[in-house]
N, C-alpha and C positions, 0 to 999 in steps of 0.2 A: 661218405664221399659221393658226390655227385656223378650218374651214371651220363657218361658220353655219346652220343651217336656217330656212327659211321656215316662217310661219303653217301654209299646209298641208302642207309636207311635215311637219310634227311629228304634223299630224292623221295623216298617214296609219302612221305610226310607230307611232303609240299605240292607231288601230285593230287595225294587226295583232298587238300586244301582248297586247288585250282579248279578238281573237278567239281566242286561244289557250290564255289562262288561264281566264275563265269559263267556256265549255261544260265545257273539261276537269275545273272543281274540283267546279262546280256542278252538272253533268249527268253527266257520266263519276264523280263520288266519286274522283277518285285523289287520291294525295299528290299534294301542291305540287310537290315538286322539279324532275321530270321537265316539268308545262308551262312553270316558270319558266325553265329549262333551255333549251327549245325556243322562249321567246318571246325570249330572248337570243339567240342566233342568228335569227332572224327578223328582229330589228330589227338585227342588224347588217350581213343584207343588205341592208338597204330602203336603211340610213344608205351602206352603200358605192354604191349606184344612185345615190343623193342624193349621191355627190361627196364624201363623209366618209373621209380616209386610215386604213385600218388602224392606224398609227403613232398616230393621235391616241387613236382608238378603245380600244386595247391600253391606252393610258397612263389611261381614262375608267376598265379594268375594274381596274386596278392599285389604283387611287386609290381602286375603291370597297369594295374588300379592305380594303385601307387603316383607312380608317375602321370597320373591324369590329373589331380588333384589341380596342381595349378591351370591346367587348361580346362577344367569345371567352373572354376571361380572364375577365372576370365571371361567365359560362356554367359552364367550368370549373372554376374554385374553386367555386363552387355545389352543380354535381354531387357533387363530393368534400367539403362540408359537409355535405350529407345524410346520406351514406353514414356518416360520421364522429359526426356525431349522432345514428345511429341506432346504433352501434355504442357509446356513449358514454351512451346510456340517458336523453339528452337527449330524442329524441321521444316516445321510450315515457313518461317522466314525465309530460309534457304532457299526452298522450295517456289515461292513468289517471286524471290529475287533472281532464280535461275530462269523461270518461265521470263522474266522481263528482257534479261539480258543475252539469253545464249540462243544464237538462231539452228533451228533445227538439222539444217545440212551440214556443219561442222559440230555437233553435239559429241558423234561419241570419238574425235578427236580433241574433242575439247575434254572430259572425262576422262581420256587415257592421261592426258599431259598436267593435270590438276590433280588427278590422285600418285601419279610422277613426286611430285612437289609436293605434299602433304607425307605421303609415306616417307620420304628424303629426309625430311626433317624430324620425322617421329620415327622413323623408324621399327616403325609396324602394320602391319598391311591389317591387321586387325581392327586395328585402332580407325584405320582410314577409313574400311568397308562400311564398320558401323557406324560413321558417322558421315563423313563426306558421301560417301557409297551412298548409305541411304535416303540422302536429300536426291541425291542424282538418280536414282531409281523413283524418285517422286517426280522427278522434272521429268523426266523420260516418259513416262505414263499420261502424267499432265499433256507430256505435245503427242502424246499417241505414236512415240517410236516402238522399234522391235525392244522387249526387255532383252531378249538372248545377246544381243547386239552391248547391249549398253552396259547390262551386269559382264559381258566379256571386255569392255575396253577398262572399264571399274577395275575388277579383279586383275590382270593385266597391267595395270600403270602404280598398283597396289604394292603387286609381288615386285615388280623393277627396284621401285622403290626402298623396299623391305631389304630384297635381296644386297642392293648398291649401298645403302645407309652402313658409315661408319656406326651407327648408336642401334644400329638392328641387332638381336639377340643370336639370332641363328648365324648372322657375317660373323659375329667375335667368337661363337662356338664351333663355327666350321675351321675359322684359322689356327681358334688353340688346337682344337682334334688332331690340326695336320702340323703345329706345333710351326707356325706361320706369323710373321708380324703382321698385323694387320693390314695394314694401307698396301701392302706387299698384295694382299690375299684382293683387295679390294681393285686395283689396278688390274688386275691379271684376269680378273674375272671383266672386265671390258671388250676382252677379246671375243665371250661368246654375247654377252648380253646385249653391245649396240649393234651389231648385225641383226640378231634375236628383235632388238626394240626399233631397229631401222623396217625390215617388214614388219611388223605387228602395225607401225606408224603408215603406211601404206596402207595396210588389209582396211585400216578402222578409215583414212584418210578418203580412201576409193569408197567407202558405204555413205555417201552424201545420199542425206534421206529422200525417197523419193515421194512418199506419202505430201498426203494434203490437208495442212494444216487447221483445223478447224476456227478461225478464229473465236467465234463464238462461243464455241467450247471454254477454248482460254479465259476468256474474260472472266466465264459464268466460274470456273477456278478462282481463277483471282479473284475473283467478287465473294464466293463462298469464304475463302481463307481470312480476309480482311474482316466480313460479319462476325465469325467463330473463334478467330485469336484476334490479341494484340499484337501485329507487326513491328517490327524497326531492330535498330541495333540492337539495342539491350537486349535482347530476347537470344541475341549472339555470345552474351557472356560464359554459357555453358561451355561453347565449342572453343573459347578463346581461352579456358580454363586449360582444359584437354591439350589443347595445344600447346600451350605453355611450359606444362606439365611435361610432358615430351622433351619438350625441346632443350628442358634443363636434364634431362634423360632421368625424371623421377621414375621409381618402379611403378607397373602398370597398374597392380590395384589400387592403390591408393589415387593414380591418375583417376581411375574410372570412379572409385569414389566421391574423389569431385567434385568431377561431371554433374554424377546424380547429385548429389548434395547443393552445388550453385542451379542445378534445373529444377530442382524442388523451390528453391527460393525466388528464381524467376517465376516461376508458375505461380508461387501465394503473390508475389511484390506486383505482377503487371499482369497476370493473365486472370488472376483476382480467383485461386483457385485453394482455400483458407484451411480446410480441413483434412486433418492428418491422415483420416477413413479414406480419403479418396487419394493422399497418396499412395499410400499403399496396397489398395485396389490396384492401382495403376503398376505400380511396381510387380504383381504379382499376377495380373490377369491381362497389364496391357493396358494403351490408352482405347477408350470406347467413347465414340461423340453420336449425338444424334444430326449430325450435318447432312442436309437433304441432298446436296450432291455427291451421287452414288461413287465420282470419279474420287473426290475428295476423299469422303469415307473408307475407299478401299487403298488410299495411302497413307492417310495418319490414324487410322485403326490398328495398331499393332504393336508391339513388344511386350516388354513383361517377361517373369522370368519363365512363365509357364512355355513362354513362346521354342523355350530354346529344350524342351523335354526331348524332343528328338534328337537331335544332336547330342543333346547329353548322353541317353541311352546308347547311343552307336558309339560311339567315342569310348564308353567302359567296356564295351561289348569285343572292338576292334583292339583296345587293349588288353583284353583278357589273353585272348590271342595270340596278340606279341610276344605278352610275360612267359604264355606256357611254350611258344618256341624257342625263346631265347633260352630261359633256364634248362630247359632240355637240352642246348646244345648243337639244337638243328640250325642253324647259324655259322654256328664255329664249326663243324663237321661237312657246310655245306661249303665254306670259303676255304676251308683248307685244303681239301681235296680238290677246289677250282684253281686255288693260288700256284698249283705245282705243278700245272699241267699248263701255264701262260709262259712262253718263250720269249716274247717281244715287251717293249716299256709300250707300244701301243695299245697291247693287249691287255693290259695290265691296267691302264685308264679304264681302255671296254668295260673290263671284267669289276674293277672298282664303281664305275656308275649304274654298269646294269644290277651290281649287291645292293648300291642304295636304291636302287628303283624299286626291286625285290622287298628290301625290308620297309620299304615304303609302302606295298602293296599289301604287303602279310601281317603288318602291324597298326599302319594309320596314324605312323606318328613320325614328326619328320625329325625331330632331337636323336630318335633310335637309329633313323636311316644316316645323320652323318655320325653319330659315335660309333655306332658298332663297324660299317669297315672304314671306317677312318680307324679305329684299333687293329683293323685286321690288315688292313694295307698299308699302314706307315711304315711299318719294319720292312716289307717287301717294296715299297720305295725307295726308303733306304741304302735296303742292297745292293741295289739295282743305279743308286745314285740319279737317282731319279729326284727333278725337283718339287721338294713340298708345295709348293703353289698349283702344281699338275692336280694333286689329290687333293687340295680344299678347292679349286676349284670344280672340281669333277663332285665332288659333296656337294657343295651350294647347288651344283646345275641339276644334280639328279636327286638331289634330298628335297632342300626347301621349294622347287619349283613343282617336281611331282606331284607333291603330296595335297595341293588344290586341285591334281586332274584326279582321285581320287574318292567315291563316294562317300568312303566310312573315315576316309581321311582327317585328324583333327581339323584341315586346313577346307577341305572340301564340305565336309557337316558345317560348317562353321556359316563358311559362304553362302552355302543352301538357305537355311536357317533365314540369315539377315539378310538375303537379297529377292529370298523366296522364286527361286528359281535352279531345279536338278542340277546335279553337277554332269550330270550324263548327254542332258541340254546344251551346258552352255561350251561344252569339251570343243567344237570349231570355233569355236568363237573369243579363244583366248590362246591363240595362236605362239605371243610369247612363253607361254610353258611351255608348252613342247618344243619349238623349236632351239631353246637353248640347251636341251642334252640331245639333240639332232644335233648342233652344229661341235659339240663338245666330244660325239662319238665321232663326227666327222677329219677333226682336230686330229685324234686318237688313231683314224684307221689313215689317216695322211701321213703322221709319221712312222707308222708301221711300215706302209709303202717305201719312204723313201730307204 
C-alpha cells in the first residue's frame, strides 16, 4: 500500500522545492535544469524521512517520464519541421511576403490577431508557434523590431487561440475534468479571456514601433532570399498541409508528419534540393546555408531535431518531479488539508486556481495542473453546488495559461526553444497570461465580498 503524506509534511516538501528553485533561477540567473535536478533529490530525501519507500518513489518518477512521451514527439517532429521548412523555402516565403506587406508600426498587432486566427482554427498554439511564430520572428528581425515584443504578441494571440478553440485539447480536457459540456465551458470562459485579450490588444496596439526603418537593409533581405530559394506559392503547400490537417482536427503527429513529408518534396521539386544525405542532415542538425547576409543567415539557420535537446532535457527533468510528488501523495495531502479549511465558494475558486498554478510550477506540465484538482475539487464543488463552469473555467485560466509563464514548463521550454528567446524575458510582454487568472481570482474574491 502506498504511503500517504500528511498536511505538513507536504508543506514541508514543497518548502524545500521552492527553496531551491527560486533563489537559483531568479537570483543566481542559471538554467533550470540543474536546480530542478537538485530540488528532485531534495524532495526525495525529505519524502524517504517521511517513510515514503524508494520502490514507490522510482515507479512516481517512471510514470512521470511517462506522460512526457507524447509531448517529446511533438518537440521532435517540430524541431525537424523547421529545419525542413526552412530548407523547403517555406519560411523564407513567409518571411518576403511579410517584410512586403506588414508596415512596421502595426506589426506586433498585426501578430497577436493572426496567430488569433491560426490557433482558432487548429487549435494549438504549438502548432502556430512553430510555424506562423516563426516566420513572424523572421519578419520581426528582418524590419529590426524588439524580439521580446513580437515573440510576446506571438505567444499571446497563440494561447487565446488555443485556449478559446472548440478543437484545442486542453478546452475538451478541462471541460471533461469539470465533467462540463463543452460550448457551456467555452462561453464561460469569455468572461475572463476578452477582458484578458481586450488589454493585451491595447498593451501590443500602444507599442507602434518607433525604430527607423532601414530600407536598405530590407531590400538587401529581400534580395538575399530571392538569390538563395525559390519564392512563390507553391513553396506554401507545407503550411497549407498543416493547416488542413488541423482544421479537419487530424491527430497532431501525423499532421506534423506531413508538414515534413510535403516540405521534403517541396524542397527536391522546386528548391531543387535531390539528395536524401541532405535531408536528413537537415532533419537532424538543422537547416545551414552559406548566405552572405548575416541578417538572413541568422533566421533561416535553425531547426532540426538537435535544436530542441534542451527543451527536451527540462521537460523529462520537470517531469520526473511531478511523478515523485504526485505518487508520494504530496498533492493529495497538500489539497486536503487546504480544501477543509476554505468557508466561502470564493475561496474555493482561489484555492482551486492557485492548486493548479502550484502544480503547474512543481510539475511543468499543464494536463497535470488541470487533472489533479480538477479531481480534487469537483466533489467539493459539488457540495458546495457550486457551478462546474466555475472550476473548468478556473483550470483553463490557471493550468493552460500559466504553464507558458513557466521556465521548465512543457509550454514555456517549448516557446524558448522555437522562438529562441527566455521565457523569463519575454514574462511582460505576454500580458494576456497573466492577466487571465488576475482577472479569474478577481471574479473569485468579488463574489466572496458580496
Amino acid at each position: 500500500m502506498n504511503k500517504s503524506l500528511s498536511f505538513s509534511q507536504s508543506i514541508w516538501v514543497l518548502l524545500a522545492v521552492f527553496a531551491i528553485l527560486f533563489p537559483a533561477l531568479f537570483w543566481g540567473k542559471v538554467e533550470p535544469h540543474m536546480p530542478l535536478l537538485l530540488s528532485t533529490i531534495a524532495a526525495a530525501v525529505l519524502l524517504r524521512i517521511f517513510g515514503v519507500p524508494w520502490k514507490q518513489m522510482e515507479e512516481g518518477i517512471v510514470k512521470g517520464i511517462q506522460s512526457a512521451i507524447a509531448p517529446i514527439l511533438i518537440l521532435c517532429l517540430i524541431g525537424i519541421l523547421i529545419g525542413v521548412w526552412m530548407m523547403s523555402g517555406t519560411v523564407p516565403t513567409i518571411l518576403d511576403y511579410g517584410i512586403a506587406v506588414i508596415r512596421p508600426e502595426y506589426f506586433t498587432i498585426s501578430a497577436l490577431f493572426l496567430t488569433i486566427i491560426v490557433s482558432t482554427v487548429t487549435g494549438s498554439s504549438f502548432t502556430t508557434v512553430s510555424t506562423v511564430g516563426v516566420a513572424l520572428m523572421g519578419v520581426s528581425t528582418a524590419l529590426g523590431l524588439d524580439p521580446l515584443m513580437t515573440a510576446g504578441a506571438i505567444i499571446s494571440g497563440a494561447c487565446f487561440g488555443d485556449k478559446m478553440s472548440p478543437l484545442s485539447d486542453t478546452t475538451n480536457f478541462a471541460a471533461a475534468v469539470a465533467d462540463v459540456p463543452l460550448m457551456t465551458h467555452v462561453k464561460y470562459m469569455t468572461h475572463t479571456a476578452l477582458p484578458a485579450l481586450a488589454a493585451a490588444a491595447v498593451f501590443f496596439g500602444l507599442q507602434g514601433q518607433t525604430v527607423q526603418v532601414n530600407l536598405d537593409a530590407i531590400q538587401d533581405i529581400r534580395l538575399a532570399l530571392e538569390q538563395h530559394f525559390t519564392l512563390g506559392l507553391v513553396t506554401l503547400i507545407p503550411a497549407l498541409v498543416v493547416l488542413v490537417c488541423s482544421v479537419l482536427r487530424k491527430p497532431i503527429l501525423p499532421t506534423l508528419v506531413f508538414g515534413i513529408v510535403s516540405g521534403v518534396l517541396v524542397a527536391a521539386l522546386v528548391q531543387g534540393v535531390h539528395s536524401p544525405v541532405v535531408w536528413m542532415e537537415v532533419m537532424q542538425k538543422g537547416f545551414v546555408s552559406e548566405i552572405p547576409n548575416e541578417a538572413v543567415k541568422a533566421i533561416v539557420n535553425r531547426g532540426g531535431l538537435l535544436s530542441m535537446t534542451w527543451s527536451l532535457a527540462l521537460i523529462l527533468i520537470a517531469l520526473s518531479l511531478g511523478g515523485l510528488l504526485q505518487s508520494s501523495g504530496v498533492f493529495q495531502g497538500l489539497f486536503a488539508g487546504l480544501i477543509q479549511r476554505i468557508k466561502r465558494d470564493g475561496g474555493m475558486v482561489g484555492l482551486a486556481g492557485s492548486s493548479s498554478i502550484l502544480v503547474n510550477v512543481l510539475t511543468g506540465e499543464q494536463y497535470l495542473s488541470i487533472l489533479l484538482p480538477g479531481q480534487m475539487f469537483r466533489d467539493a464543488f459539488v457540495a458546495r453546488h457550486m457551478a462546474g463552469k466555475r472550476l473548468s473555467r478556473t483550470l483553463e485560466d490557471c493550468g493552460t495559461l500559466v504553464n507558458p509563464l513557466i521556465p521548465w514548463g512543457v509550454s514555456g521550454a517549448f516557446f524558448t526553444s522555437t522562438l529562441h528567446v527566455s521565457t523569463i524575458d519575454y514574462l511582460p510582454y505576454v500580458p494576456y497570461l497573466w492577466l487571465s487568472p488576475i482577472i479569474t481570482f478577481l471574479y473569485a474574491w468579488r463574489r466572496q465580498k458580496a
